[in-house]
C-alpha positions as CSV (number, residue, x, y, z in Angstrom):
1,X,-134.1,6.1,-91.8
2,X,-133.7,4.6,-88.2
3,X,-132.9,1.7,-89.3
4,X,-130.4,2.1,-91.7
5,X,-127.8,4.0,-89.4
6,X,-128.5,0.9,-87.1
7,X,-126.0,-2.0,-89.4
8,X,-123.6,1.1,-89.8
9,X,-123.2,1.7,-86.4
10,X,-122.7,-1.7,-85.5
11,X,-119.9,-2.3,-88.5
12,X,-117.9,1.2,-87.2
13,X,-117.3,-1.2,-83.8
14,X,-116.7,-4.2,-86.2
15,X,-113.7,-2.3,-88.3
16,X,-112.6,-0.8,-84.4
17,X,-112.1,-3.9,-82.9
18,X,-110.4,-5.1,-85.8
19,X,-107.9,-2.3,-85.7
20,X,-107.6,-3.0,-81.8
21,X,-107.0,-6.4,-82.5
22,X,-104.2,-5.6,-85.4
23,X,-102.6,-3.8,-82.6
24,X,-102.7,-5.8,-80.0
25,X,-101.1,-8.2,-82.4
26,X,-98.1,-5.7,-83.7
27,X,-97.3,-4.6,-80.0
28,X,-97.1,-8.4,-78.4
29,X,-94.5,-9.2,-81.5
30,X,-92.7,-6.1,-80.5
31,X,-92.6,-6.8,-76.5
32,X,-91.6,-10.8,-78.1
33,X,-89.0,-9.8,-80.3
34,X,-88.1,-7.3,-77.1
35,X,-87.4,-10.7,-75.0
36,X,-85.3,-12.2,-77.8
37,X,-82.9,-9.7,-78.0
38,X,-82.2,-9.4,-74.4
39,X,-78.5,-10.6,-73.8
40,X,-77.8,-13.3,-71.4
41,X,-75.3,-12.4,-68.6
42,X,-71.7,-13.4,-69.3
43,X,-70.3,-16.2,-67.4
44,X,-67.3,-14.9,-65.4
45,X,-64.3,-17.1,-64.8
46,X,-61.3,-16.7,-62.6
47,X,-57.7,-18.3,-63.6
48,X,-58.0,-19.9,-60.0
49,X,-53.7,-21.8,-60.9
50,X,-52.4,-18.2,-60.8
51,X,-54.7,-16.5,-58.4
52,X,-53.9,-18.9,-55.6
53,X,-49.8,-18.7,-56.1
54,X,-50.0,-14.8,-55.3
55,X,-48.6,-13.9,-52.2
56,X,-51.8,-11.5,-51.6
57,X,-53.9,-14.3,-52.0
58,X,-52.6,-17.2,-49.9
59,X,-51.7,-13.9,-47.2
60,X,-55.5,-12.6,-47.2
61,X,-57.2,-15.9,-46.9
62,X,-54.2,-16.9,-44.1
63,X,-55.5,-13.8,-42.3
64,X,-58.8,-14.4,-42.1
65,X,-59.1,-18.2,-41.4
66,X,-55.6,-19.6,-40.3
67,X,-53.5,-21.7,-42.8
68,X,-56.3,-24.5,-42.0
69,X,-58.5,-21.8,-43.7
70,X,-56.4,-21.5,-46.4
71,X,-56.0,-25.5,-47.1
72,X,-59.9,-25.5,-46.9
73,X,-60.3,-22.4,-49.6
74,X,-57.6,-24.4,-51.7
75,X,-59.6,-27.8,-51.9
76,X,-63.1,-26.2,-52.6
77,X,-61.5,-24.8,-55.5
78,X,-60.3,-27.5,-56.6
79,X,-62.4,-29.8,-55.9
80,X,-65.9,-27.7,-56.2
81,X,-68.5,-27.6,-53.9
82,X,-68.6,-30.8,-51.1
83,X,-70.9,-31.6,-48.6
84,X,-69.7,-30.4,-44.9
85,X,-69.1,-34.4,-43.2
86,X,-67.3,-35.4,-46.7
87,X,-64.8,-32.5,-46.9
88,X,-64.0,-33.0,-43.0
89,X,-63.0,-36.1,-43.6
90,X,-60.8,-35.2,-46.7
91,X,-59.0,-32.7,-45.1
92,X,-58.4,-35.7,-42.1
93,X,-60.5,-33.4,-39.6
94,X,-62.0,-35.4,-36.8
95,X,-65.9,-34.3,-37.0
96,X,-67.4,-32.0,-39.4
97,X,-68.2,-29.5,-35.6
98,X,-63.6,-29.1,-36.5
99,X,-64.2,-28.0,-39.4
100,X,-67.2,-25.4,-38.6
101,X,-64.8,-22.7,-37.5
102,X,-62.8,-22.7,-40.8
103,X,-65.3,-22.6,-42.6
104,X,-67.8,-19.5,-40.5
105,X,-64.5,-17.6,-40.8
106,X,-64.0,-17.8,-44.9
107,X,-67.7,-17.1,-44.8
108,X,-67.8,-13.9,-42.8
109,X,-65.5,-12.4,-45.6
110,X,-67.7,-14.1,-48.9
111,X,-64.8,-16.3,-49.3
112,X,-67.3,-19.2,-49.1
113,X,-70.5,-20.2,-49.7
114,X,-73.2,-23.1,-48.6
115,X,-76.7,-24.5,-49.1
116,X,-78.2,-26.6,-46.8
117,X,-80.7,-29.5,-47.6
118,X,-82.4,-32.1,-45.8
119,X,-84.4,-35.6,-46.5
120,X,-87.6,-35.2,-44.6
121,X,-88.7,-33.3,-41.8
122,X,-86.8,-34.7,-38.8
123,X,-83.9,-35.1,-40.4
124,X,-80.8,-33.1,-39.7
125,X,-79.6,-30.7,-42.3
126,X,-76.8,-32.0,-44.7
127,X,-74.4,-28.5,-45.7
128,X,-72.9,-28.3,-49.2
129,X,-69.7,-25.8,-49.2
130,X,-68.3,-24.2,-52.6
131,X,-65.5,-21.2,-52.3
132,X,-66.2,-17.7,-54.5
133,X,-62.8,-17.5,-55.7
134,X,-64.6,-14.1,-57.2
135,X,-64.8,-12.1,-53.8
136,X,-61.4,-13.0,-53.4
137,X,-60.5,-11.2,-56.5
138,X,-63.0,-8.0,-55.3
139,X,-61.2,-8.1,-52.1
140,X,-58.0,-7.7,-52.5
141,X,-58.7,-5.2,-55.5
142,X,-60.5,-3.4,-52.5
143,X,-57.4,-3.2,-50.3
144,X,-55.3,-2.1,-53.3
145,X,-57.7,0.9,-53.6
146,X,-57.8,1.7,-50.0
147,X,-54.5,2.1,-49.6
148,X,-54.2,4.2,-53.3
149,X,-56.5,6.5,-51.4
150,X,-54.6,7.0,-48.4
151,X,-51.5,7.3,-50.1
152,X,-53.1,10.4,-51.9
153,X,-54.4,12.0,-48.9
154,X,-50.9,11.4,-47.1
155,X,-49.4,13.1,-49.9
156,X,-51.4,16.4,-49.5
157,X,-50.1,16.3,-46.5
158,X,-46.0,15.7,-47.1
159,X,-46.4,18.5,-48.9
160,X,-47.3,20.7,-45.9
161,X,-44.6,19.1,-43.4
162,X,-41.3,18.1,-42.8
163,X,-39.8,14.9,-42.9
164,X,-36.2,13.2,-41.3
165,X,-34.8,10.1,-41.9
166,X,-32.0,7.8,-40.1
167,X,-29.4,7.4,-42.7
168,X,-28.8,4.3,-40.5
169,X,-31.6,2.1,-40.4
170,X,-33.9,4.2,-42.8
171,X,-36.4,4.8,-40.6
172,X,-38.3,8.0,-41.4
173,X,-40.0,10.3,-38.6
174,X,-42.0,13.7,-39.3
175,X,-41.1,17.1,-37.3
176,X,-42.6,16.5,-34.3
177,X,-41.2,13.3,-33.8
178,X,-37.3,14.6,-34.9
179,X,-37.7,17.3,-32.0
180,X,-38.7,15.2,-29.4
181,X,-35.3,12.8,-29.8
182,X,-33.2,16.0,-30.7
183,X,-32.5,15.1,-34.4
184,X,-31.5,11.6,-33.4
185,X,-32.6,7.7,-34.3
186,X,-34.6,6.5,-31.1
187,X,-33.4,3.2,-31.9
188,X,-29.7,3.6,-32.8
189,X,-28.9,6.8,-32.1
190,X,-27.5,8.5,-35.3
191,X,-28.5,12.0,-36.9
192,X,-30.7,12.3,-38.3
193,X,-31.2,14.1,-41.8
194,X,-33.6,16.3,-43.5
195,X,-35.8,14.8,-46.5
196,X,-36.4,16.8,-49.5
197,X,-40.3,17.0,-49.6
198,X,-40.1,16.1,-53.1
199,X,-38.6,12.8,-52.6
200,X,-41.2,12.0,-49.9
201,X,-43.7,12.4,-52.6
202,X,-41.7,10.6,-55.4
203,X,-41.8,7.5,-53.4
204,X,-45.6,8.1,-52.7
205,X,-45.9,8.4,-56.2
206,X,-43.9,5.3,-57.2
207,X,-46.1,3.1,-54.4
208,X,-49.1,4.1,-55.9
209,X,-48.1,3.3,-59.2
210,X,-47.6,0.1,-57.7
211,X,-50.5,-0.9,-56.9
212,X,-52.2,-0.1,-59.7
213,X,-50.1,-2.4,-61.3
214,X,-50.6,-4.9,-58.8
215,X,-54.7,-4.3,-59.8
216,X,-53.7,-4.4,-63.3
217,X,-52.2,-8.0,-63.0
218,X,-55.2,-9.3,-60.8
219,X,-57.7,-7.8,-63.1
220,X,-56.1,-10.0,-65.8
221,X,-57.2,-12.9,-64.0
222,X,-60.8,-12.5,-64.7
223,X,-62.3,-13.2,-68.0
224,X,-66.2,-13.1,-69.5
225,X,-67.7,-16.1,-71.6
């Protein structure tokens, strides 16, 4: 009797592994099929012509680097990425050191980007440069939304206060300021006259919708392939 249960023993492990291996089998063409259907990431490109003719644009990059900056932003784009000693010379620069400053300026905002490479190891290190015409885009969008932001906290508080303005020159002073110069312009002297608090807002309002305009219009730019 010993004997017999032996053989069925053995083929109960048999038909087990079998089943293990049948699963196995059905779960790596799941995890496969898994891999296949995971989308690649979309390719995003920036319509660089019209980016570059906005005023916000050429005045951002101007800020941060100087209109050299700005001429150096311009020909990466255009001319894709270019090794540090070649684009120097493009641009009529006398040494690549010239050109250093530009470039660790557009590069402390994300406006540009570099790899550096090198043919041995006691050779100097050659620097490729390419411009992220991307951050640009986030940047700017940025500033839009800052200033949405404290254009809706400054409105909280026009409604709260009073406001005068110089029918002169327009200038515009709150309650405290008004008292000090007795109701008159500090810079030309007329009287000045009290703003309706809803107007204050309306033009609060009005900038606002603006700028979400303005983000409308740059968002535009940016497409997905």
């Amino acid at each position: 009797m010993a004997k017999s249960k032996a053989p069925i023993r053995k083929q109960k492990v048999k038909n087990r592994s079998k089943a293990k291996s049948k699963v196995s089998k059905k779960a790596m063409k799941k995890s496969a099929s898994k891999k296949k259907s995971i989308p690649r990431p979309k390719k995003i490109i920036i319509d660089t012509g019209k980016l570059l003719k906005m005023e916000e644009s050429i005045k951002f990059v101007t800020d941060v680097a100087g209109e050299k900056g700005l001429e150096i932003f311009e020909y990466l784009i255009n001319k894709g990425e270019m090794e540090e000693n070649k684009l120097a010379l493009a641009l009529k620069f006398e040494r690549a050191n010239a050109i250093r400053k530009y470039l660790y300026r557009l590069y402390s905002k994300g406006l540009v980007s570099y790899i550096k490479t090198r043919k041995g190891s006691k050779s100097w290190y050659t620097y490729y440069w390419s411009a992220n015409t991307q951050r640009l885009v986030f940047l700017i969008k940025e500033s839009y939304e800052d200033e949405i932001k404290q254009t809706k906290k400054s409105m909280e508080l026009n409604k709260a206060e009073d406001f005068y303005v110089c029918g002169t020159c327009n200038r515009r002073y709150d309650i405290n300021k008004a008292l000090q110069n007795d109701f008159r312009c500090p810079y030309c002297g007329s009287v000045l006259d009290h703003l309706e608090q809803s107007q204050v807002i309306q033009d609060k309002q009005s900038r606002i919708d603006f700028l979400n305009d303005k983000i409308d219009k740059l968002l535009k730019l940016v497409k997905e392939k």
